[in-house]
N, C-alpha and C positions, 0 to 999 in steps of 0.2 A: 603497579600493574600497568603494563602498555599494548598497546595495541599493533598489531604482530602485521607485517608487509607481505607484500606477495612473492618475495624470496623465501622467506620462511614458510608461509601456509605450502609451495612449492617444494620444498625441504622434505615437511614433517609426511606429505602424504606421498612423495616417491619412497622416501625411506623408512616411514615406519605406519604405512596404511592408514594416515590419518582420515582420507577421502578415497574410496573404491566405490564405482570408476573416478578415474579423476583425469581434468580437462586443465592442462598446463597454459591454455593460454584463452583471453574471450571470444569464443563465438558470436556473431554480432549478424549477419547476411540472413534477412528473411526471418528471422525468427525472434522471439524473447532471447535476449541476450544471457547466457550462461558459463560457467569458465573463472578463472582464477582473474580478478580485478586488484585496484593497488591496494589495498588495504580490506580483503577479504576474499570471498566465494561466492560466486552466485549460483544455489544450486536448483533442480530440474523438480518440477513437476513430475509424475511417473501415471500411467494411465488408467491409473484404477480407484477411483472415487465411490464416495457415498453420498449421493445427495439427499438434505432433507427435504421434507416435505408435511405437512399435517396431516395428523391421519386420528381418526375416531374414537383411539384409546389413550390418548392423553393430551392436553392443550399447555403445559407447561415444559419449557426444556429445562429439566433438570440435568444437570452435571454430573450429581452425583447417584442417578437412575436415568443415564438414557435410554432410552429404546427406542432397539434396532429396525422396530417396525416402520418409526422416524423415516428410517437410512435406507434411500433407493440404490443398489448397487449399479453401477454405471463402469464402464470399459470402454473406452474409445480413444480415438488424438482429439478431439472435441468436447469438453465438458460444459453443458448451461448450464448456470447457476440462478436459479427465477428469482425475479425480485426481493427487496430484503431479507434474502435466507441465508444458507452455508452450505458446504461440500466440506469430506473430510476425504483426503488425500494423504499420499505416503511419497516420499523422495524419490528419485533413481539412486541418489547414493547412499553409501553406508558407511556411516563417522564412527572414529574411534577417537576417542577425547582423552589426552593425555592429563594427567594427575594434577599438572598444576594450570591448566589454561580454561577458564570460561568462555562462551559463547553466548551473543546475544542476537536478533535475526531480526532484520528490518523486510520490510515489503520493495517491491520496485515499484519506479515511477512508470514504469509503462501498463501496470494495470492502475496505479493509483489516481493515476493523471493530475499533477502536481503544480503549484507556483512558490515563488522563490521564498525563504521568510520574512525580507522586507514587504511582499503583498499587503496591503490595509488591506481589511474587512467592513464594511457599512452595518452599524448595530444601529439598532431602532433609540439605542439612548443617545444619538449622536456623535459617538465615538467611534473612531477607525484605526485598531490597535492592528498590528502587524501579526500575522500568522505565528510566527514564534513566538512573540508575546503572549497570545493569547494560549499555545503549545503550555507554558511555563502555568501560565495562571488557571490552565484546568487540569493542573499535577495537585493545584492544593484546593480543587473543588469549586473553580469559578466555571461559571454558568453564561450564556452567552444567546442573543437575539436578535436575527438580522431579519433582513427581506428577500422574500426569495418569490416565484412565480406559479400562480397556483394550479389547478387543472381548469377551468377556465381562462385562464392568459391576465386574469388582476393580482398584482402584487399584495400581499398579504405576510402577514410577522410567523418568522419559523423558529424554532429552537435550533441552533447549528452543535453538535455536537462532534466528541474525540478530536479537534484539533493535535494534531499529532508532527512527527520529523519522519519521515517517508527515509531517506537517502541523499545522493547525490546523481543529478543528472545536467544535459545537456539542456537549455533553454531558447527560446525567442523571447523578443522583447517588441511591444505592439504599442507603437505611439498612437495614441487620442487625439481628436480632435480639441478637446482642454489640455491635451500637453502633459496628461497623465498616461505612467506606462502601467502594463499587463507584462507581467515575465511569468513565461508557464513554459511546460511541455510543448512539443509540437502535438501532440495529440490531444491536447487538455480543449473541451466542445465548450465553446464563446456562443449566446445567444445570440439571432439575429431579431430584426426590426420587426422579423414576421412570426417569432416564437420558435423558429428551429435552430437544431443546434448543430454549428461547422467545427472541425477541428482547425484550431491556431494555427496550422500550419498549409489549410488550405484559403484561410482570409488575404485579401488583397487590397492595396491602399483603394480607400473610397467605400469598403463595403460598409452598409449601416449595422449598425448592433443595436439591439433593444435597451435600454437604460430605466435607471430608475424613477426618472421622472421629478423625484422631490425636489432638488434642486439642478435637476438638468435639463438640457433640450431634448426633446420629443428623443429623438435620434442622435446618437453618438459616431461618428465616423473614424475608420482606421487610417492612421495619416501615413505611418509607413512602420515596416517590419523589418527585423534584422536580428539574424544570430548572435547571442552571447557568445563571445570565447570562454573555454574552459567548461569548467564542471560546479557546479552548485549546490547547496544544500537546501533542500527542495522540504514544503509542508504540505497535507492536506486538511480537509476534515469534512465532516458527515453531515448532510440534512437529511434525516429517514423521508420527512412526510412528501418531497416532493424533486427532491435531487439537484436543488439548485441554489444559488446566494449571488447578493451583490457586494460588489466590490467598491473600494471610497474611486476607485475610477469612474462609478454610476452604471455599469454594467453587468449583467447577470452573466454567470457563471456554469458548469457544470459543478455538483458535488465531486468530490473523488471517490472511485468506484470500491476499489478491490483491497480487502484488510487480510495479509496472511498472520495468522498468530501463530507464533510458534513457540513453545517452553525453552529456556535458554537450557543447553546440553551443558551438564555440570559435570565437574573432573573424574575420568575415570569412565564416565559412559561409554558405550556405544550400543550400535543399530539403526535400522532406518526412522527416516524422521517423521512421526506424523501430522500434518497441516490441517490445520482449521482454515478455510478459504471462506469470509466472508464477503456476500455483495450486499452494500450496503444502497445501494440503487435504483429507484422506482423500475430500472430495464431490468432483462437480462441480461446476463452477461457469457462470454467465452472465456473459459480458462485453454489454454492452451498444452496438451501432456508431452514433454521431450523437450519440455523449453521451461526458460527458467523463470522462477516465483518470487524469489526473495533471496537476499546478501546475509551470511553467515561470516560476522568477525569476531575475529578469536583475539583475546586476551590473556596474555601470560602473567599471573601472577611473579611476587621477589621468590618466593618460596612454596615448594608441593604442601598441601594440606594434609592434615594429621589424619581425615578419614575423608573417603571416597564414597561417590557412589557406585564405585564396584564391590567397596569392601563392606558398605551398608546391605547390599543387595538388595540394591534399587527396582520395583515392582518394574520398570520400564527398563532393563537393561536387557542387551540383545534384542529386542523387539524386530519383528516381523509382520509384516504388511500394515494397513491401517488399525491401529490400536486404539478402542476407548477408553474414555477413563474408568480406572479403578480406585475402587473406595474401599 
């Protein structure tokens, strides 16, 4: 099974409707970037959401009873999403998934706000294992505790949870004044000396950053900044209680915000796609409708499989607007 380029995803949807609408090359100017990438799809948000919200008839989210009372319907190009909640969302396009190809669907880094996977992580047991590393070791149930900054401004121990692999993006690389780098997003919000937070890309040699203190100087300073060439594969991951973590550079962090889940499209499907948009984020957040969410790459099996999910007749096949789940 290999993972299929951007001549082919180009191929299969002029000539056999794999993607309708479909955007032959990346849009990138002003917006969340959408459109055909080397090795996938990055497809669109579409402007008609369900936000949740708590509501008086039930405090559990079940999956397999949710209710709709939950679900604020929402229609706009602006979508908030309030602090640690979800939106449920539906594509602009409409996939038709050939008999022998899988799909599995990664988040962008421009809502997730990303650093590279060599990043160290500062854990309270003294150890500072790398973003990917730590990706790997909570596939098989490892568990993890750093420091992060609390609603008061004193550092205190947080559970950092979903370390995960985001994609591939464009980075900066932000020398320390100890000579240690920060490789993130330009948008990824670096704390300052006074508790607020700048994005990477607006810091300038000399600014102070807030630090952890245990073993560093009061103040951390940026010595100099410079783009990565190329493209990278980029990690993030989650602290619900307070949206932030330090790094073995001695500097706090922003969480990364924005998790899109989406069910990988198995052979044979189609329809449009529905997204779970979580903000995993003490903020609110902006989703964006008409710009893009998340990278769809397709996988082509040696051989089509013996039954489909068209020939099963898949409860989700052909789907129309935002679908929940059925049980």
């Amino acid at each position: 099974m290999g993972l299929k380029p951007d001549h082919w995803i180009r191929k299969m949807a002029l000539e056999q409707g794999m993607i309708e609408p479909f955007v032959e090359k990346q849009v990138r100017d002003g917006v969340v970037s959408y459109g055909v990438s080397s090795y996938g799809y990055d497809i669109r948000v579409a402007d008609e959401f369900k936000i949740f919200t708590a509501n008086p008839y039930n405090t559990v989210v079940d999956p397999k009873h949710l209710d709709e009372r939950s679900l604020i319907p929402f229609k706009g190009d602006v979508c908030i999403i309030p602090p640690n909640s979800f939106a449920l969302a539906v594509t602009v396009e409409y996939f038709r998934i050939p008999r022998d190809v899988l799909t599995l669907t990664v988040g962008k880094s421009t809502y997730a706000r990303c650093f590279r996977g060599d990043t160290r992580v500062a854990l309270v047991d003294g150890t500072t294992p790398t973003l990917e590393d730590m990706a790997r070791r909570a596939e098989n149930g490892g568990m993890f505790w750093g420091y992060s900054v609390g609603g008061g401004g004193q550092v205190i121990v947080a559970q950092l949870e979903s370390p995960r692999f985001i994609g591939r993006d464009s980075l900066l690389e932000l020398i320390l004044d100890n000579g240690l780098p920060i490789r993130c997003t330009p948008d990824h919000l670096i704390m300052m000396r006074e508790g607020h937070m700048i994005e990477a890309g607006s810091l300038r040699p000399g600014d102070p950053l807030k630090t952890l203190g245990v073993h560093q100087t009061p103040t951390q300073r940026v010595r100099r900044i410079r783009e990565l060439p190329g493209d990278h594969d980029v990690y993030c991951l989650t602290v619900p209680e307070t949206g932030n973590f330090a790094l073995e550079a001695g500097v706090f962090v922003h969480n990364c915000g924005i998790i899109t889940n989406v069910t990988p499209f198995e052979p044979g499907w189609e329809g449009f796609v529905t997204l779970e948009i979580s903000n995993t984020t003490p903020l609110p957040a902006r989703i964006y409708a008409n710009e893009g969410i998340a990278q769809v790459l397709f996988f082509e099996a040696d051989e089509p499989c013996e039954v489909s999910y068209a020939d099963r007749k898949g409860k989700y096949n052909k789907q129309t607007g935002i679908t929940l789940p059925k049980v």
